[in-house]
N, C-alpha and C positions, 0 to 999 in steps of 0.2 A: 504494500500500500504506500502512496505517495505520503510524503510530511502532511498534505493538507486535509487528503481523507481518514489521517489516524484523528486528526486533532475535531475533524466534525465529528466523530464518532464519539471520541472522550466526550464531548461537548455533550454527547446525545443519552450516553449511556453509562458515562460513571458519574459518581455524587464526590466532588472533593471540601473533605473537610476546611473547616476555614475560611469559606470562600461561595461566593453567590454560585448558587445551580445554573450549572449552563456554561458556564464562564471557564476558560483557562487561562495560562499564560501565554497560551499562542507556541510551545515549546517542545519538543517531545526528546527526552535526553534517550539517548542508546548506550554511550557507554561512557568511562569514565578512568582517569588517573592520576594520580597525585594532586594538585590542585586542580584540574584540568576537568570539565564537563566536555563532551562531544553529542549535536541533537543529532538528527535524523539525517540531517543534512549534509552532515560533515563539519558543522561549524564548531570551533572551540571557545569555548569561554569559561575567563576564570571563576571558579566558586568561590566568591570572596564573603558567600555567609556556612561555609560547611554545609552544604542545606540547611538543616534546621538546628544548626548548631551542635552538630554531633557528630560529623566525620571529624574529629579533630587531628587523627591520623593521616587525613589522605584517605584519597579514594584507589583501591585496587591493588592496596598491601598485599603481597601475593606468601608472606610469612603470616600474618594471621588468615589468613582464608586455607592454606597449608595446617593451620593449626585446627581450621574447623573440619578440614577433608580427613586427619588422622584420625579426630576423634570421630567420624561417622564410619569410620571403618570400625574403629574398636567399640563405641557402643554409642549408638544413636539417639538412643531414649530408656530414659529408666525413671520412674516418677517416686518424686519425695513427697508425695501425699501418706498421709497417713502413717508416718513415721518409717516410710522404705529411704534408704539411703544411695549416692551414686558417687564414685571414688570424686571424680570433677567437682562435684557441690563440694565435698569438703576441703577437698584440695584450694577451690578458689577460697574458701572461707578463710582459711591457714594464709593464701596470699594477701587476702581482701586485708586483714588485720596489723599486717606490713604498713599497710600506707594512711587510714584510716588515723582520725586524729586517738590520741590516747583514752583508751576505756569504752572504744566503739567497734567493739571486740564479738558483738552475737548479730547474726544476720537473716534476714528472708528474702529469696527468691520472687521475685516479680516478669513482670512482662513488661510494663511500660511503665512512664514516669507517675502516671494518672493512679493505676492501681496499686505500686506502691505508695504512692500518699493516701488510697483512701485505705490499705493496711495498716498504715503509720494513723490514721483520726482512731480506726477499733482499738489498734493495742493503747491509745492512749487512753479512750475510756475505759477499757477494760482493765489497766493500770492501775486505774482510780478506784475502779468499783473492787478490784483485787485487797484497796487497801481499806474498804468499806465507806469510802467517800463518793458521792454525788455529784462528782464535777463531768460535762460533759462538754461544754462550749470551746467551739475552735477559733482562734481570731487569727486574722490576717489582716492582708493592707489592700487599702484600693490599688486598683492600675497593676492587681498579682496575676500569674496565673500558675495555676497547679492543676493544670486538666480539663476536660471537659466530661467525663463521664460524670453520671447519676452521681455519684457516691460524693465527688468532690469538687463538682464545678460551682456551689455556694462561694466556695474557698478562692475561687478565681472570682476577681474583681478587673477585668480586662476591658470589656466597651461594650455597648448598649449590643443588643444581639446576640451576645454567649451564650445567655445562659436564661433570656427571661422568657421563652418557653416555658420554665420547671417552676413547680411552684415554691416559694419560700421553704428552706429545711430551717428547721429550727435550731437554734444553737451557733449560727453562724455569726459572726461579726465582721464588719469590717471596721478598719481604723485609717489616718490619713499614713500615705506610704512617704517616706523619705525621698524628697525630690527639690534641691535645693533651687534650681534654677528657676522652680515655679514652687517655693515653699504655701504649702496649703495655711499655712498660718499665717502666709504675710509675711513672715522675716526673713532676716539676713545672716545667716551664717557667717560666724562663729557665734554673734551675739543674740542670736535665737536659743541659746541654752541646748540645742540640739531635740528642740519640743517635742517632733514625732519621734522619739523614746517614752519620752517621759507622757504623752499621751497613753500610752499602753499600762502603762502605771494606773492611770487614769481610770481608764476603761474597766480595769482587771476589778478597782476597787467598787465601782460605780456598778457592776456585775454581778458581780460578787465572787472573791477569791475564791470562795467554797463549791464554785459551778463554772468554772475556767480549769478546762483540762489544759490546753496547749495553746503556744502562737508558732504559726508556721509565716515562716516567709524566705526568701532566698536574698542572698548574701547582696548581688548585683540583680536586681530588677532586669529579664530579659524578655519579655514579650511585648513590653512597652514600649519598647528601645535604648536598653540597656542604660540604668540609670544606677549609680553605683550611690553609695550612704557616707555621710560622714563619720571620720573617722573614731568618735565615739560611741555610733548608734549600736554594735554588736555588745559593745564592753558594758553599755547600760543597760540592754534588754536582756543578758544573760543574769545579770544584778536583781533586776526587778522580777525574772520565771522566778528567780532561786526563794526571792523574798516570799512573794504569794501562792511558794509552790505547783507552778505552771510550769508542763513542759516546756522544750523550746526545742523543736524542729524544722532542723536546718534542708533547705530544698534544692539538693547539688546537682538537679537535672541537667541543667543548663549551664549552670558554674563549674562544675566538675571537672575531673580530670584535666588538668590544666590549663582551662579554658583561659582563667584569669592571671597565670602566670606562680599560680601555687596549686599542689595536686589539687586541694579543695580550696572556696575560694573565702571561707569561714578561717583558712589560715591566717590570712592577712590580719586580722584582730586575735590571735590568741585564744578563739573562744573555742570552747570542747560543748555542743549542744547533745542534746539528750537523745535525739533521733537523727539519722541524716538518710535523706533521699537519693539515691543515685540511679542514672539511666543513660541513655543518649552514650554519652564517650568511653561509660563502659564495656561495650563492645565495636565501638568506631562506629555507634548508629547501622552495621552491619544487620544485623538481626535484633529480634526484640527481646529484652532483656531488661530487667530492671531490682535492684537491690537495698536493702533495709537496712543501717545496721541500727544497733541500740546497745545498752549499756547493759550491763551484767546485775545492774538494781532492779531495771524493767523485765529481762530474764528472770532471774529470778521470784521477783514479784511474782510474775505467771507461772514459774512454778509448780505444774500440778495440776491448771488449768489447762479445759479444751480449748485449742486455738480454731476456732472456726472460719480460717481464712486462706485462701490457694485456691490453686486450680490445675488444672493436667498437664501444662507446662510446665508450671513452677521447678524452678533446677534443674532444666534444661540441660545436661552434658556436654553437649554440643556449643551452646550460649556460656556456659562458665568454660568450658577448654579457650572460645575466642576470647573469655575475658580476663582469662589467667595472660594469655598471650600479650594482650593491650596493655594489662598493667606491666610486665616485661616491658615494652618498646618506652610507655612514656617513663621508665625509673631508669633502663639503659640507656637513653638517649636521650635525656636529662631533655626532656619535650617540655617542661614547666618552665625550666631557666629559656629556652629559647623562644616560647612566648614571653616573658617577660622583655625579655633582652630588646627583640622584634617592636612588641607591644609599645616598649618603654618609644622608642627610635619612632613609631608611627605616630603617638600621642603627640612629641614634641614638633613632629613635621604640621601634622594636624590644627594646632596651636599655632603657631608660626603663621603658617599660608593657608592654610583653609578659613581660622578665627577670623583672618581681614577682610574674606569676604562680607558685603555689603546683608546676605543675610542668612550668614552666620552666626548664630545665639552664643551658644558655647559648645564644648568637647567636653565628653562624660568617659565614664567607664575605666576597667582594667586590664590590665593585660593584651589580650587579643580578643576582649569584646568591649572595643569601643564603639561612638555614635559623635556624631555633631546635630546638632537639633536647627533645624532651619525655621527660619522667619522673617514675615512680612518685612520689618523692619525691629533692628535691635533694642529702640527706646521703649517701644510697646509689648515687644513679645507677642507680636501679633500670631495666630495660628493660621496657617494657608491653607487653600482651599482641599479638601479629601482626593482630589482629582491627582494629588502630586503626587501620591504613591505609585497608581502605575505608572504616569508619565517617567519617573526616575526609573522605573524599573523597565520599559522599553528603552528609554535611552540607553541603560547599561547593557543590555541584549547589543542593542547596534556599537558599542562602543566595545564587542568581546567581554561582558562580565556579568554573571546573576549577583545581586548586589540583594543586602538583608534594608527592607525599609519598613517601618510600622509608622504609619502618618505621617506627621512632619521630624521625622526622625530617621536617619542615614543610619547603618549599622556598617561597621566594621571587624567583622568576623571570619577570617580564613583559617583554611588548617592549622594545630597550634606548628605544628613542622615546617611552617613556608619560610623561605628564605629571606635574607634581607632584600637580596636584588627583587625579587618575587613580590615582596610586600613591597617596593619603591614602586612597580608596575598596576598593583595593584592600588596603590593610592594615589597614583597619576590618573586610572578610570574616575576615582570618585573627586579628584580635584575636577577633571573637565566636567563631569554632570553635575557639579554644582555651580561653574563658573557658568555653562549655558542654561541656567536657569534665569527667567526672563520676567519682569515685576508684575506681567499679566499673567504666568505660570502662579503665582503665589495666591492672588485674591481669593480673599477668603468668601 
């Protein structure tokens, strides 16, 4: 079939999440190699968002896909339901605990970022109820996402249309997210006291301690467009869980595996949370996979208790052989120090020559998931019109690059493994598609 009659037919016949019915990106990718996409056509373009932020490897590592072809020869499928065990689960367990910050040592198997979090809301209530306490309320921040299934898309606070299909679950909170550039309180950083911390404080009290199981949020905000926290906001919210004993579950879907230039990106503040979510780069976004760890208090605490939660992949052998592998590459080839290193060299280019432009707000983020937030003009913080997301995202098509955009918000996300010269190329694309951006392109 020609490029044009696969893409009427997507149009016709499959439902993409995310995204209005009907509609594509006009693209149909065939194959793929290190940073490099290839569609239908033969054209190349750089991945400069990993897809969705989770090849952080490269695409078409031919040593982990080697490590997933050995283990389907030696065993394919063996299911840890129900207390049956498979050498790979525990093997990755044994690795998983290597990297993992200290005391996040017991782990469960998932399939994606979504059903690990809505595993991580039961064992927290079930935590609570273990200790004969009645807390059952999850809080998060606006502008989060943690998934869209039943179970946890309350918890996602991302934009009108997520999620308001479902009717209200009870128990959900949200509170204002950390976003200095547009502080939902009006202030200014540093002399804002660092408020949305201390809001959660707030909330916890006003709630009541005694019906607050957990806050979950992620480290660097990524579905919004990467908006990363002040640097006190982790060291204060692990203060105030400790104080009104609330969990504090950390959500490393997206910040993970080196995305932000430390294996986790909860490194960067010191802080050890009580649950951490991981998915996405734990298998190079290869296959679906996704993992829990917790601490040996919450272990324990259950205890003796039925766990009523998994499903017939869970511990996949195949999915923990690739993921044993991934964590190999990014500790041997020290993948965190060269997002950083990379990241650090993009930021400052970013800053420099991209900040002068006429509407350019500011530069956010860590590592190798930064953004630049565009605007009408900088006095106002004006927002532009919704229309500029695809327009940025076909321009980068015709300029060779699938390019990460959420509204008025440019992302900057490639493999964490891309080179410097690689990244200079790759932020030469997002320099030109922002310089020809044109003040009738903006109107809001």
């Amino acid at each position: 079939m020609l490029t044009e009659e696969l893409i009427k037919y997507d149009r016709e016949h499959i439902l993409h999440g995310m995204t209005v019915v009907g509609k594509t990106q006009g693209l149909v990718i065939e194959s793929a190699n290190g940073i490099e996409l290839i569609d239908t056509d033969g054209k190349k373009l750089m991945d400069l968002s990993s897809q969705l932020i989770n090849v952080n490897l490269g695409h078409n590592r031919r040593d982990i896909i080697e490590a997933a072809k050995e283990q389907m020869d030696k065993l394919n499928y063996a299911a840890t339901l129900r207390g049956f065990s498979n050498l790979p689960s525990i093997e990755l367990a044994l690795k998983l605990s290597t990297i993992t910050p200290k005391g996040l040592d017991r782990f469960m198997w998932a399939h994606t970022g979504a059903d690990t979090i809505d595993s991580a809301f039961r064992i927290a209530n079930m935590y609570w109820k273990a200790k004969g306490l009645r807390k059952y309320k999850i809080i998060s921040l606006f502008s989060s996402y943690h998934g869209t299934t039943r179970g946890v898309a309350r918890a996602t606070n991302l934009a009108r249309g997520v999620t308001e299909e479902m009717p209200p679950t009870p128990g959900h909170i949200h509170i204002p997210n950390y976003y200095c550039y547009r502080c939902p309180f009006g202030k200014d950083y540093p002399t804002c006291g660092v408020q949305c911390a201390k809001f959660l404080e707030y909330t916890i009290v006003n709630e009541g301690a005694d019906s607050v199981a957990a806050f979950i949020a992620e480290p660097e905000q990524g579905s919004i467009g990467f908006i990363a926290p002040p640097p006190e906001y982790w060291p204060m919210v692990r203060e105030i869980c400790d104080k009104y004993n609330v969990l504090l579950i950390d959500d490393e879907v997206m910040t993970g595996f080196t995305r932000t230039g430390k294996m986790f990106a909860i490194e960067h503040w010191d802080v050890v949370p009580d649950m951490m979510i991981m998915s996405k780069g734990i298998v190079n976004g290869y296959l679906p996979f996704g993992a829990l760890a917790l601490t040996g208090d919450i272990f324990e605490t259950l205890s003796g208790n039925l766990l009523p939660i998994g499903s017939t992949e869970s511990g996949n052998p195949v999915c923990c052989a690739m993921a044993m592998k991934c964590i190999d590459v990014y500790v041997n080839e020290r993948v965190s120090e060269n997002a950083a290193r990379v990241g650090n060299i993009a930021r400052e280019r970013m800053e420099k020559e991209f900040l002068a432009l006429p509407h350019v707000g500011t530069v956010d983020g860590l590592g190798l998931m930064l953004a630049v937030e565009i605007v009408t003009d900088k006095e106002s913080k004006g927002i532009p019109t919704p229309g500029l997301t695809d327009l940025i995202q076909k321009t980068g098509f015709k300029q060779g690059a699938v390019l990460r955009v959420i509204g008025n918000r440019l992302g900057y996300s490639p493999p964490c493994t891309i080179t410097e010269e690689q990244s200079e190329r790759g932020l030469d694309v997002l320099y030109s598609v922002l310089k020809e951006l044109k003040p009738e392109d903006l109107k809001p």
